[in-house]
One Martini backbone bead per residue (centre of mass of N, CA, C, O) as a GRO file, in nm:
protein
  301
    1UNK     BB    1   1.458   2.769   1.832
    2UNK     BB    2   1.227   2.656   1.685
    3UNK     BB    3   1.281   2.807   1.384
    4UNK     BB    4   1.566   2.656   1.361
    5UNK     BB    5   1.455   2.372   1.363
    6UNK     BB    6   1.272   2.400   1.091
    7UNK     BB    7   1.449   2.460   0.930
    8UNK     BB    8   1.649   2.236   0.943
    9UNK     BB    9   1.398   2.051   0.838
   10UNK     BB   10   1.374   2.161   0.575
   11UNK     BB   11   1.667   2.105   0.463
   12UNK     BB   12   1.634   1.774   0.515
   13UNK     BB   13   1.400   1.760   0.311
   14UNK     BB   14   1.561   1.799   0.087
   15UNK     BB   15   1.776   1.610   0.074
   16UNK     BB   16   1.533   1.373   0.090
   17UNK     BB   17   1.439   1.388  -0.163
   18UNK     BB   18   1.298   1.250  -0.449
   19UNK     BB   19   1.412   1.085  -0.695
   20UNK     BB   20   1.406   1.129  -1.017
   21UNK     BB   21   1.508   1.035  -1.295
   22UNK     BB   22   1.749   1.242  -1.359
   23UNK     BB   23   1.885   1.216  -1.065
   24UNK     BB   24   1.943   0.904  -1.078
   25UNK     BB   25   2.124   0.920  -1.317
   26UNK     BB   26   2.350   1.103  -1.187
   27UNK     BB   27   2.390   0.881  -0.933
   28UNK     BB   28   2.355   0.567  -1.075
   29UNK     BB   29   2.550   0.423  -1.275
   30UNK     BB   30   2.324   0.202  -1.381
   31UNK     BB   31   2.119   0.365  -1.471
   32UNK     BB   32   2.275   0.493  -1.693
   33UNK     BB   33   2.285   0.166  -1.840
   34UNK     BB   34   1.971   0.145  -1.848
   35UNK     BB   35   1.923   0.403  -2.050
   36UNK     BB   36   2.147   0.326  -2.265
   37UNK     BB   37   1.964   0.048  -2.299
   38UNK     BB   38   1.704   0.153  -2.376
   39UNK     BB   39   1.727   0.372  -2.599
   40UNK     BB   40   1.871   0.144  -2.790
   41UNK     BB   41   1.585  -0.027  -2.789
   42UNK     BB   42   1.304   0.190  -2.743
   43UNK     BB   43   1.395   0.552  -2.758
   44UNK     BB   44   1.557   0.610  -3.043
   45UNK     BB   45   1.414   0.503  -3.324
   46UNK     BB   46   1.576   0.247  -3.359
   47UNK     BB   47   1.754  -0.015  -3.406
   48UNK     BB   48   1.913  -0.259  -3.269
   49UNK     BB   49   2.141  -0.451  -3.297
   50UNK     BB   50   2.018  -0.732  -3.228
   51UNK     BB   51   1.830  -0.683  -3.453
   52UNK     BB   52   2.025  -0.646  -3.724
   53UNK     BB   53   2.135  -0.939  -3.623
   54UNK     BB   54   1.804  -1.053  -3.654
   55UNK     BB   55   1.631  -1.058  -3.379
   56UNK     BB   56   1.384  -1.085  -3.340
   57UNK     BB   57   1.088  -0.908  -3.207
   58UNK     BB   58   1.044  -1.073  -2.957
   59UNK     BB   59   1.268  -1.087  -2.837
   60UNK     BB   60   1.325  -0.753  -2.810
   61UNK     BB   61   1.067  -0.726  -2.615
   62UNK     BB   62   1.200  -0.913  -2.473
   63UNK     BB   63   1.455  -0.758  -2.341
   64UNK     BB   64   1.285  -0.464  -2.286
   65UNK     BB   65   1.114  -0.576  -2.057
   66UNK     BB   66   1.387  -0.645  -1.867
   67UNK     BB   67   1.476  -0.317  -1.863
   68UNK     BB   68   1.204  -0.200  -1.753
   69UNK     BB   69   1.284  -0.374  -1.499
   70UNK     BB   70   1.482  -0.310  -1.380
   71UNK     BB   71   1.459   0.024  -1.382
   72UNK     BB   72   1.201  -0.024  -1.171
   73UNK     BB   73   1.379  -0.171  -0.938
   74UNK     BB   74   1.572   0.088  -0.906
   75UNK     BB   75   1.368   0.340  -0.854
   76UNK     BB   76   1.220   0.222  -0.618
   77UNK     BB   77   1.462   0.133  -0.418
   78UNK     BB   78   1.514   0.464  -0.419
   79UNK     BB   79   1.261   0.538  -0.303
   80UNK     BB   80   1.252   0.374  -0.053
   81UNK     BB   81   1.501   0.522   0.111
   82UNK     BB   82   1.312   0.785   0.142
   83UNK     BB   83   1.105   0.726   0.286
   84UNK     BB   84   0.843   0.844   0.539
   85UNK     BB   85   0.629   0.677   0.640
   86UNK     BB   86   0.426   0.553   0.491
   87UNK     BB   87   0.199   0.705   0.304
   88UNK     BB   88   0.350   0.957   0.354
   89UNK     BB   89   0.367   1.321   0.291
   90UNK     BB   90   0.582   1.574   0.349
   91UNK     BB   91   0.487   1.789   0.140
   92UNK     BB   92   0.190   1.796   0.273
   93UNK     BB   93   0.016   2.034   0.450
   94UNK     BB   94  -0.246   1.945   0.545
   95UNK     BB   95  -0.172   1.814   0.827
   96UNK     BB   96  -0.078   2.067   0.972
   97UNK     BB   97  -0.352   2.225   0.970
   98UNK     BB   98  -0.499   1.995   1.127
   99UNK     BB   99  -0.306   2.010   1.379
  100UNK     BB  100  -0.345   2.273   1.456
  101UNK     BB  101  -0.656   2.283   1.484
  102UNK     BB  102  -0.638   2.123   1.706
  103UNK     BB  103  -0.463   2.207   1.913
  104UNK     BB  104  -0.654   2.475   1.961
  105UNK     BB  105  -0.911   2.331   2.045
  106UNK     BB  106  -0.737   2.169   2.297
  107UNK     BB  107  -0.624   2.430   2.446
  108UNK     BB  108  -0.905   2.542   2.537
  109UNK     BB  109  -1.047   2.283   2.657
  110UNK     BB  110  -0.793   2.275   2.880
  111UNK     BB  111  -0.880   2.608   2.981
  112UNK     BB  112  -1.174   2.552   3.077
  113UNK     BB  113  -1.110   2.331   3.276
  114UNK     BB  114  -0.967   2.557   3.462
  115UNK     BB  115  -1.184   2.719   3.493
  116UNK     BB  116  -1.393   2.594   3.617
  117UNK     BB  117  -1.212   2.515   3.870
  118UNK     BB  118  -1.238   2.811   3.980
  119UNK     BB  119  -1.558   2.864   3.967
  120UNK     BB  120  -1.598   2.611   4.187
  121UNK     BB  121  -1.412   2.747   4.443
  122UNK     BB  122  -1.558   3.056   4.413
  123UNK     BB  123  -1.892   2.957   4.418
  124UNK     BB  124  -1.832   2.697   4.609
  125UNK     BB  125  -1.922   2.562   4.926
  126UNK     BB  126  -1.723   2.356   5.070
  127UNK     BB  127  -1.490   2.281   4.980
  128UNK     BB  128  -1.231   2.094   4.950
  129UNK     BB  129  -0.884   2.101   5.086
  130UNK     BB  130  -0.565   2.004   4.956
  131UNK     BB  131  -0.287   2.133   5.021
  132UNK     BB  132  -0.414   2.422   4.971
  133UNK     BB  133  -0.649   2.306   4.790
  134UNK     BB  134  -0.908   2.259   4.611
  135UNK     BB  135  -1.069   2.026   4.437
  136UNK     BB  136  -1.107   2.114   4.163
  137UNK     BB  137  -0.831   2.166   4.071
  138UNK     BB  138  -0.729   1.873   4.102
  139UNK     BB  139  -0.917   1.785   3.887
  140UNK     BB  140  -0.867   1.940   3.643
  141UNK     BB  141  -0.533   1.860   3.657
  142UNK     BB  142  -0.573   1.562   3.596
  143UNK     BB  143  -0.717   1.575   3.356
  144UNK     BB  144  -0.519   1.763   3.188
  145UNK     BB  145  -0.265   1.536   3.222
  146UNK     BB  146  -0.456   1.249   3.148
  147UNK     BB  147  -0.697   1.377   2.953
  148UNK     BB  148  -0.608   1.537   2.690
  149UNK     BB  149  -0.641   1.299   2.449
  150UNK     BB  150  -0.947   1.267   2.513
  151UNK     BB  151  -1.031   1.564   2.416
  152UNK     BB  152  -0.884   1.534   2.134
  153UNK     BB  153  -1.067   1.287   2.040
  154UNK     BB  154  -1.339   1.525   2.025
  155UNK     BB  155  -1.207   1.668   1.799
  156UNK     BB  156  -1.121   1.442   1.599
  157UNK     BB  157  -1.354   1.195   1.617
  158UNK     BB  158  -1.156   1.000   1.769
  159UNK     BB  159  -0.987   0.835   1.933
  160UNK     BB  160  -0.687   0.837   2.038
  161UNK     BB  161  -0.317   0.742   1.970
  162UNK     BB  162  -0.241   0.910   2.222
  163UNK     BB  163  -0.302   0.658   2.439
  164UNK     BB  164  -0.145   0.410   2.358
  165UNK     BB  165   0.161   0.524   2.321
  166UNK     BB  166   0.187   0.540   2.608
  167UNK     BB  167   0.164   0.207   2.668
  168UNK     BB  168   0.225   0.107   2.346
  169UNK     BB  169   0.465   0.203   2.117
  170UNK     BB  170   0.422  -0.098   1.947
  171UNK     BB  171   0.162   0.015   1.863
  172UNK     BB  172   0.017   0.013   1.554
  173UNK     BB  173  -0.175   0.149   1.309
  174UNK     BB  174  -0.226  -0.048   1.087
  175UNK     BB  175   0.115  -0.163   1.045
  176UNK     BB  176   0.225  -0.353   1.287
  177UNK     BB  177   0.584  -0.323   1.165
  178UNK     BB  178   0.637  -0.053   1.106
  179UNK     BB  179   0.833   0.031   1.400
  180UNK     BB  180   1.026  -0.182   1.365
  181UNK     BB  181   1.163  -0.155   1.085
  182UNK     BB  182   1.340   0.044   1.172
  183UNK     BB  183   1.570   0.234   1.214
  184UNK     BB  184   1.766   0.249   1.514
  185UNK     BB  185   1.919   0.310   1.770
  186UNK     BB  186   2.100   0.180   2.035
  187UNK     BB  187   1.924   0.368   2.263
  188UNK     BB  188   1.659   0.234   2.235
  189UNK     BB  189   1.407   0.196   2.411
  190UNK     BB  190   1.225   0.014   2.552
  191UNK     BB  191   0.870  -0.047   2.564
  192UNK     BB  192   0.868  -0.043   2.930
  193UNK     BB  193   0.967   0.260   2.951
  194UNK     BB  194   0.692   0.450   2.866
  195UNK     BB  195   0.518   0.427   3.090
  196UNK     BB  196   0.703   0.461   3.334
  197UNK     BB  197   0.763   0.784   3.249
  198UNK     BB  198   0.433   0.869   3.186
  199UNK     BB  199   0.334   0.787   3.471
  200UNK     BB  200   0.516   0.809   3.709
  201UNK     BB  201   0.684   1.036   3.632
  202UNK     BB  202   0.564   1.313   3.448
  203UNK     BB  203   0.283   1.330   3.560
  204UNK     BB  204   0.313   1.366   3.869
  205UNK     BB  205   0.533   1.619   3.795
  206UNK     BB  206   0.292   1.809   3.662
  207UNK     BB  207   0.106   1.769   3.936
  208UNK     BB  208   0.289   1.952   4.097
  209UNK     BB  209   0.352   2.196   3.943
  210UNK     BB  210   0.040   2.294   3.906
  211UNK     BB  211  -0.010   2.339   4.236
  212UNK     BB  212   0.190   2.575   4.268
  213UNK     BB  213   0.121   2.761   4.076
  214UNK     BB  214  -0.166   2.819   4.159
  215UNK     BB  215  -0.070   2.863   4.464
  216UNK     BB  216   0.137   3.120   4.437
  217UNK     BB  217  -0.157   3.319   4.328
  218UNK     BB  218  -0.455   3.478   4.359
  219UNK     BB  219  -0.429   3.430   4.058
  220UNK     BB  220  -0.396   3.309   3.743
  221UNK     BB  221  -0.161   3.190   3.506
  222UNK     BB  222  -0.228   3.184   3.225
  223UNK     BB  223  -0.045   3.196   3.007
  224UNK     BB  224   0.136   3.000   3.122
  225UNK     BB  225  -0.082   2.763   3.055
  226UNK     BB  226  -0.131   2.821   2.759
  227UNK     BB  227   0.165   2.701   2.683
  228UNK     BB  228   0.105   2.413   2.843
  229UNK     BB  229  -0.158   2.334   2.669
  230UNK     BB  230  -0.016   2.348   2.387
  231UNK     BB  231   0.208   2.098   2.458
  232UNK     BB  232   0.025   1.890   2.516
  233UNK     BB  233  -0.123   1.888   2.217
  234UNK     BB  234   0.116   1.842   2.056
  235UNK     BB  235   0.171   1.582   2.157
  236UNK     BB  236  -0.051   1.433   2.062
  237UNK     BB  237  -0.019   1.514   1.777
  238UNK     BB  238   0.239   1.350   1.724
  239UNK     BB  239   0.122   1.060   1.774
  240UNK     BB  240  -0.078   1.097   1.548
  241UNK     BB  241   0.138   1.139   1.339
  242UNK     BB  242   0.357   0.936   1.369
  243UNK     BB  243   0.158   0.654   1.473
  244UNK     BB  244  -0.068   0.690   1.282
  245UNK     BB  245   0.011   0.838   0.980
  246UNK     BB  246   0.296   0.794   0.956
  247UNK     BB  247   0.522   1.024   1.011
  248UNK     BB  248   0.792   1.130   1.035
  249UNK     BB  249   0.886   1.401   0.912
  250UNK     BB  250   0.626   1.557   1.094
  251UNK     BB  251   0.701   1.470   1.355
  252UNK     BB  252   0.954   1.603   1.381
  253UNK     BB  253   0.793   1.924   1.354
  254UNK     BB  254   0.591   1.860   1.601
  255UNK     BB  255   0.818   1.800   1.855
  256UNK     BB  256   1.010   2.051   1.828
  257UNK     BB  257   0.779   2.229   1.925
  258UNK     BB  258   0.705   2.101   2.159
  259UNK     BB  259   0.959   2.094   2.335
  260UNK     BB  260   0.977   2.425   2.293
  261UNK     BB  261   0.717   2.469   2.484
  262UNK     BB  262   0.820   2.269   2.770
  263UNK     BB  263   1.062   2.485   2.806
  264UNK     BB  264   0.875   2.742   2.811
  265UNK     BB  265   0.740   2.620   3.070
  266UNK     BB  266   0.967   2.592   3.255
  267UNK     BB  267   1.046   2.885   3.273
  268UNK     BB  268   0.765   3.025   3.370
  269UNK     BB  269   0.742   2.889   3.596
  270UNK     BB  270   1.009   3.012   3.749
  271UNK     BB  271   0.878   3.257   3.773
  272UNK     BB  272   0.676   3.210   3.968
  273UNK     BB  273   0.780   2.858   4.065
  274UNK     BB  274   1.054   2.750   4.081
  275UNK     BB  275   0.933   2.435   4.170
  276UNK     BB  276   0.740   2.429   3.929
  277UNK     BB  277   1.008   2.403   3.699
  278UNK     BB  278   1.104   2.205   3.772
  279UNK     BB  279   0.934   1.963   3.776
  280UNK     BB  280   0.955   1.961   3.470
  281UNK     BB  281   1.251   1.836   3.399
  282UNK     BB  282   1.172   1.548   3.330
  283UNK     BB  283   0.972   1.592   3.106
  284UNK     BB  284   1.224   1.739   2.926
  285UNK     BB  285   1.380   1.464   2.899
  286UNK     BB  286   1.246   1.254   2.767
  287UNK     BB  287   1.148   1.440   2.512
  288UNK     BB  288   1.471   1.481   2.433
  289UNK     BB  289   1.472   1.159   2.354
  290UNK     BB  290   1.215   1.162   2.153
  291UNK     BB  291   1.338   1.384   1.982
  292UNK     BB  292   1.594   1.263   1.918
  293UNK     BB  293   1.485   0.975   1.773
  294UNK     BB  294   1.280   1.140   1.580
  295UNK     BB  295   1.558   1.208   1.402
  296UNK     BB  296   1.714   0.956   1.366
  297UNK     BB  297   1.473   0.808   1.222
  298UNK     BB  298   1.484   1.036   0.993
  299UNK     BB  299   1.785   1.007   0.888
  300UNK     BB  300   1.760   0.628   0.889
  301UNK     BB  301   1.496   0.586   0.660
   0.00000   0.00000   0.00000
């Protein structure tokens, strides 16, 4: 499903694709009229018509400078249609490379923390333990559910920007009108609601799914964590790649994966623990509108 999704986001890559000068005039009549009307006044290597018919050198050069003006106010709005997204380029590959090594080195860091809380409840006595878990489990599992993110920014040497968008997702950093500004379909969540979807609901449910997988078996199913944890990894990823870098088009590709393994994570849960693969079910629902929203939103700008 994943490979799918990437592909799709190839095509329309391409599809979107910045026009050069040769397809902007195949596509657009005026430009073809000031392509031949450019020709005419200074690429021709000949006289126009209008220095013939005596008109001064000075006026022929207001003349040439007025058409290429026009011609690149035409180039121009033409380009900025396909802009994906602050300065970001989608074709430039660098941000994936940095992305992937971030995910990966904070997927580790968040299956550490898992670890640790196991290491302290099989080897410290005397620990207290809540709903039949150890309280360090809960510890653990808190950190990494509210804590990812922070995690994240100790990868990448400086606060995360998904702490703030998970707050309020209209604060953008750089230009603070980048995320207003775009076009968005009308059933566009309000600002108010990514709070309440993100502390109320999604991560509460993520903190009972994670205490049933851990306490289903009397091993920890690593695998299936790490899953899990390379999920989080990705979601703090989008934040950053869409609202830091506004990167339209690479969050698109950075969501599509994040879903499919959010996907993969609640099928691997309920093979564990049918009820603890359900409980991601909500936040499955979510990022599935998030995921909707910023392919609408590249599609649409």
């Amino acid at each position: 499903m994943v490979l799918i999704a990437l592909a799709t986001f190839l095509s329309v890559q391409k599809i979107h694709a910045k026009p050069n000068r040769s397809s902007l005039l195949r596509i657009h009549p005026a430009a073809a009229f000031l392509k031949h009307k450019d020709a005419a006044t200074t690429f021709g290597g000949r006289q126009s018509p209008s220095d013939r018919n005596g008109r001064s050198k000075k006026e022929s050069g207001r003349a040439t400078a007025s058409t290429n003006k026009n011609y690149a106010e035409l180039v121009l709005a033409n380009t900025m249609m396909s802009v994906r997204g602050g300065a970001c380029s989608d074709a430039d590959a660098t941000v994936f490379v940095k992305v992937g090594m971030s995910a990966a080195l904070e997927t580790m860091i968040l299956l550490a923390v898992f670890y640790a809380g196991k290491e302290v409840a099989e080897n410290w006595s005397g620990i207290p333990t809540l709903s039949g878990l150890p309280a360090s489990h809960w510890i653990s599992i808190l950190l990494v559910v509210f804590g990812s993110s922070f995690f994240g920014s100790f990868v990448d040497g400086g606060m995360s920007v998904a702490t703030q968008q998970a707050l309020d997702p209209n604060v953008i950093p750089g230009d603070p009108n980048w995320y207003n500004k775009l076009n968005k379909p009308s059933w566009n969540p309000p600002g108010w609601v990514f709070p309440i979807m993100w502390l109320i609901v999604s991560k509460p449910t993520q903190v009972v799914a994670l205490s049933k997988l851990i306490k289903a078996k009397e091993t920890i199913p690593w695998q299936v964590l790490a899953v899990y944890c390379a999920h989080l990894s990705l979601g703090d990823a989008w934040n950053k790649v869409f609202f830091g870098y506004q990167c339209i088009g690479k969050g698109v590709a950075v969501i599509t994966v994040f879903f499919g393994l959010l996907l993969s994570s609640a099928f691997l849960f309920s093979g564990v623990d049918p009820t603890a693969g359900k409980f991601l079910l909500p936040t499955c629902g979510w990022v599935l509108v998030a995921t909707s929203l910023n392919w609408n939103i590249y599609l649409n700008n």
